[in-house]
C-alpha positions in Angstrom: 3.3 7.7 18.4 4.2 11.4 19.3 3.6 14.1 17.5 6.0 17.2 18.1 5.7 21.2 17.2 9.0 21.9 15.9 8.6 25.4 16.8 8.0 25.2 20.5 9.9 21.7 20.7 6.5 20.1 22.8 4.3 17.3 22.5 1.1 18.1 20.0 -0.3 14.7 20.7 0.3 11.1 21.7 -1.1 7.5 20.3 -1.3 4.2 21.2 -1.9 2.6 18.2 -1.6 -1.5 19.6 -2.5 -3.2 22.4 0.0 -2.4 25.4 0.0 -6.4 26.4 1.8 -7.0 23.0 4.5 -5.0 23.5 4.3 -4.5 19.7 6.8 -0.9 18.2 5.8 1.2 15.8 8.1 -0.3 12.7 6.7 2.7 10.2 5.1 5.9 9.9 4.5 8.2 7.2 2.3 11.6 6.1 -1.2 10.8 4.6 -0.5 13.3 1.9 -3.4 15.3 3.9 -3.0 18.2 6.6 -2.6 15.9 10.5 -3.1 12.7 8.7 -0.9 10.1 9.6 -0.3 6.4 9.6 1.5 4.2 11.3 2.5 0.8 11.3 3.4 -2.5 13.7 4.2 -5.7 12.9 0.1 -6.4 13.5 -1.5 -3.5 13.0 -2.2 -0.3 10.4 -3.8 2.7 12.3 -5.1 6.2 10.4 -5.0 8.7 12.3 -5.3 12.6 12.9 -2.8 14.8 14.8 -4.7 17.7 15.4 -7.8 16.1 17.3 -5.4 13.0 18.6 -8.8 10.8 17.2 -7.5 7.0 15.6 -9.4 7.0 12.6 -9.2 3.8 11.8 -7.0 0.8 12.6 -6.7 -2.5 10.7 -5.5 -5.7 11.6 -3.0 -6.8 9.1 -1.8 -10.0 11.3 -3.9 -12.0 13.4 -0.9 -13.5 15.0 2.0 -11.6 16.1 4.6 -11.9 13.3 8.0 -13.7 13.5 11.0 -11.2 12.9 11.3 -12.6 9.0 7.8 -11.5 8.2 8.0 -8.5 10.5 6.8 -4.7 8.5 9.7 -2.7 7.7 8.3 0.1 5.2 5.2 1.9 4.6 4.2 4.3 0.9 0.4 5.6 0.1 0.0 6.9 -3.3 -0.9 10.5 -3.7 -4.4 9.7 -3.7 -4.2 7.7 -0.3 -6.0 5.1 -2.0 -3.1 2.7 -2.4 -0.7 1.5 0.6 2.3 -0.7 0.1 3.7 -2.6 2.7 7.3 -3.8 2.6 8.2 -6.6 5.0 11.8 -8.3 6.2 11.1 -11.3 4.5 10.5 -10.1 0.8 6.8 -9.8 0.8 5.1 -6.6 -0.5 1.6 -6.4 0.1 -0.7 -4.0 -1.7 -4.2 -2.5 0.2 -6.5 -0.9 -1.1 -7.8 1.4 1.6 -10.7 3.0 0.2 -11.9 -0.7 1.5 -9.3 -1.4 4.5 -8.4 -4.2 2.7 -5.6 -6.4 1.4 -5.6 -6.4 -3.3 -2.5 -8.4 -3.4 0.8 -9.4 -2.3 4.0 -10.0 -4.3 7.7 -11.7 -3.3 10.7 -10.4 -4.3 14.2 -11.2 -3.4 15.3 -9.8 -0.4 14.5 -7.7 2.5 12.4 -4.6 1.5 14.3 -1.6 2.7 11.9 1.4 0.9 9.3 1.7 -1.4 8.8 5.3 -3.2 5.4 5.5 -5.5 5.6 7.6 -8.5 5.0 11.2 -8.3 3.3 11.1 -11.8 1.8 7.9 -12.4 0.2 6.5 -8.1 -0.1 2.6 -9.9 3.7 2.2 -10.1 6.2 2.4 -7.6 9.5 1.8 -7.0 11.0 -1.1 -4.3 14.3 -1.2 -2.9 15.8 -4.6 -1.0 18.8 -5.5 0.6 19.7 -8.1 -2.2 20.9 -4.8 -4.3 17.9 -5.0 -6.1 15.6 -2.4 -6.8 12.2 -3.4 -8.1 9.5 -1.7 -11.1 6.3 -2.7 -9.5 3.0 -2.4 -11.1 0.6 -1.9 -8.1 -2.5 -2.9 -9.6 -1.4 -5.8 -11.3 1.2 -6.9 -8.7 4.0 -7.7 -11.3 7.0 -6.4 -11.6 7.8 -4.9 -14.7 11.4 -4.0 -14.5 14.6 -5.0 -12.1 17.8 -2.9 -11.7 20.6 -4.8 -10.2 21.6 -1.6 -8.0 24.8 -2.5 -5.7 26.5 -5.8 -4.7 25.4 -5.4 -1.0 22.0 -4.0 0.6 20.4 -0.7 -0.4 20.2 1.6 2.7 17.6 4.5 0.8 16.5 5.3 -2.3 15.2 8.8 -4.2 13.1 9.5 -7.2 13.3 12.5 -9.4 10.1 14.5 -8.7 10.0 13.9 -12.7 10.0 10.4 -12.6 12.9 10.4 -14.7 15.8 8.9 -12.7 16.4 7.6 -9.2 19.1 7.9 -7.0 20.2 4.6 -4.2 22.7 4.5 -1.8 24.2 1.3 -0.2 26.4 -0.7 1.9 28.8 -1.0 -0.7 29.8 2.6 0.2 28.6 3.6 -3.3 25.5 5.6 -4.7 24.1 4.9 -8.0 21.8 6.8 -10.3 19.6 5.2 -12.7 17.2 6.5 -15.6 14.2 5.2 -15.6 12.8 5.8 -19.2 10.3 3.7 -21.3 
């Protein structure tokens, strides 16, 4: 993992965040929501980390073994709070950790694999889940259910937006088409 200065174009800081024998990429990496927080995401492995010092914060092993390509990590969201990280993987599975313990709450299957997950700007225990079935998921983070489907395109979902309101998101797909939905009550 590199971290650039966009100003000067240079190299802030550099990570390693798995062991070099595993030959294992970085799938995902998002902000922390904090100043030089990061993390970052293998098919094994979770590492915290901060920018400024270059210091790993922490790292969790989310896979003893090394994954096969159908359960390999494609996505990463944290809740504003960074207390909540969801995990979006080829084959379907989206795992919830709660990482004020470094640990996994609960997994859940849905149709498809998951593309991008987006939490709610107003309300961190829902989130949305985007797959390419078409689907886009409602998922209650703390309970692990689903609580609403939208059957977005006819072909996979390649991103996918919320309103900063919460209101309405916005998916675009490889059916050459983009789609808005409300989200309401």
């Amino acid at each position: 993992v590199k971290c650039w200065d966009l100003k000067s174009v240079s190299v802030l800081s550099s990570f390693t965040i798995s062991n070099p024998s595993d030959a294992l990429p970085v799938i995902s990496i998002i902000n922390a929501n904090e100043p030089n927080l990061f993390l970052a995401c293998t098919p094994r492995n979770l590492t915290h980390g901060n920018v400024k010092n270059s210091k790993v914060l922490w790292n969790v092993t989310l896979s003893s073994e090394i994954p096969t390509t159908d359960d390999s990590m494609e996505t990463l969201a944290l809740s504003q709070s960074n207390n909540l990280l969801c995990v979006g993987k080829i084959d379907g599975n989206l795992q919830i950790y709660d990482l004020s313990l470094h640990a996994l709450r609960s997994s859940l299957q849905l149709f498809g694999a998951i593309i991008k997950i987006v939490f709610s700007h107003m309300n961190e225990t829902f989130c949305l889940v985007a797959t390419t079935s078409g689907n886009v998921y409602c998922v209650d983070v703390l309970s692990a259910n689903v609580t609403r489907k939208f059957v977005a395109h006819t072909d996979a979902i390649l991103d996918l937006a919320l309103s900063n309101d919460d209101t309405y998101f916005v998916t675009s797909s490889e059916d050459c088409t983009v789609n808005c939905f409300q989200l309401g009550d």
